[in-house]
Structure formats: structure tokens, C-alpha cells
C-alpha positions as CSV (number, residue, x, y, z in Angstrom):
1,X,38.1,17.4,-28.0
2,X,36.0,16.9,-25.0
3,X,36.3,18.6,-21.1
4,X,38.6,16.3,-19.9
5,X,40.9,16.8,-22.5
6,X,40.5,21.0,-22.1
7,X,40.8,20.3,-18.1
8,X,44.1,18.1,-18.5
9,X,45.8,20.6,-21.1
10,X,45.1,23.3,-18.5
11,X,46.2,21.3,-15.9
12,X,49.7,20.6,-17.9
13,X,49.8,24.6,-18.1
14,X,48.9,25.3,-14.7
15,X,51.7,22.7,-13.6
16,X,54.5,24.4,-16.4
17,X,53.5,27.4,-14.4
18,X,54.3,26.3,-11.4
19,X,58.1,25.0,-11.6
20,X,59.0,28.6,-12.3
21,X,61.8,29.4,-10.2
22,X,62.0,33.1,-10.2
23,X,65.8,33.5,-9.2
24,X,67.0,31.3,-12.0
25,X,64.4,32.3,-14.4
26,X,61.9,35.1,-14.1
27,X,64.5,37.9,-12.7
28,X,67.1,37.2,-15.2
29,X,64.5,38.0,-18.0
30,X,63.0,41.3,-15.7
31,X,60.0,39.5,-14.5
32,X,60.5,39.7,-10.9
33,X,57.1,40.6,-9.1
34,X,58.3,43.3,-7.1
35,X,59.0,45.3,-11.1
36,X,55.1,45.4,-11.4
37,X,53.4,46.9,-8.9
38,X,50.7,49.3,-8.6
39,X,49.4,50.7,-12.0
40,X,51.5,47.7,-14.8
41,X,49.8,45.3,-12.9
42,X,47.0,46.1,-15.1
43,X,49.4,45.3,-18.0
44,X,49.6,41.8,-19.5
45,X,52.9,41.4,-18.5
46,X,51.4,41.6,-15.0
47,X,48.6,39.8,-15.4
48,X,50.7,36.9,-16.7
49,X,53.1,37.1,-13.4
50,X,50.1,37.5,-11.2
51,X,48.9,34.1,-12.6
52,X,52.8,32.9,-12.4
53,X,52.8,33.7,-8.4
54,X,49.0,32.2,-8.1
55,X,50.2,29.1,-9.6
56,X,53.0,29.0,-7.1
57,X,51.0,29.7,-4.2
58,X,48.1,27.1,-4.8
59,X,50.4,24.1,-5.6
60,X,48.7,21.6,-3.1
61,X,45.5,22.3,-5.1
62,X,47.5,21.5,-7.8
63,X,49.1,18.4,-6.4
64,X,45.5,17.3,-5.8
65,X,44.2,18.0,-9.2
66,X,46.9,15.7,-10.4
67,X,46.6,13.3,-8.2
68,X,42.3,12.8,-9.3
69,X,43.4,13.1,-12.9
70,X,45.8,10.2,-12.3
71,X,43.5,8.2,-10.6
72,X,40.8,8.7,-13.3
73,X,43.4,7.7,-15.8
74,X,44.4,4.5,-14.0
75,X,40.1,3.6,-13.8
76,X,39.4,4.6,-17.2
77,X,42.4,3.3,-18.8
């Protein structure tokens, strides 16, 4: 397994990540943001939705990430 194969499988994560809708699947289960606040977000249940809502907030980066590893995919073959 070399780099690019560790960047695209975090890239596939990052992108799960991001197609989270929290109305129709985080609150339902109790992981709405507003729960964890102040001292859980120390918790790995916040941790895990603080990298949820950072994956949500940075999706142009995201979109751009994908877009190079396409591109390198196409070239490469």
C-alpha cells in the first residue's frame, strides 16, 4: 500500500463524512452538535462530530481534492 492509496481511502472517508445530513441522520441517533458542548467535547463522541461538522464546512476543499485525484487517475491510468 503506498501514499496515494492512504490519501484516496482518506479521501473516500472524508467524502462519507461529508453527505451527513444531520436532520435525517445525526439527530435521530442523539448526535446533534448543539448535545456536546463545553466539557463532552473532549469525549470521543465529540471529537468524532467535531470532525463530522469540519468535513461539512470544508467541502470545496474537498471538492478540489477530488477533482486532482480524478485528474491524476485519468493521467496515470
Amino acid at each position: 500500500m503506498g501514499l496515494w492509496t492512504l490519501f484516496e481511502g482518506c479521501l473516500l472517508l472524508a467524502n462519507a463524512l461529508a453527505i451527513l445530513n444531520e436532520d435525517r441522520f445525526l439527530t435521530p441517533r442523539g448526535w446533534s452538535f448543539q448535545e456536546y458542548s463545553g466539557v463532552r467535547r473532549n469525549s470521543f463522541k465529540g471529537q468524532l462530530l467535531g470532525l463530522i461538522y469540519a468535513t461539512q464546512y470544508l467541502r470545496v476543499v474537498l471538492i478540489l481534492l477530488n477533482t486532482l485525484c480524478i485528474v491524476v487517475k485519468f493521467v496515470s491510468g
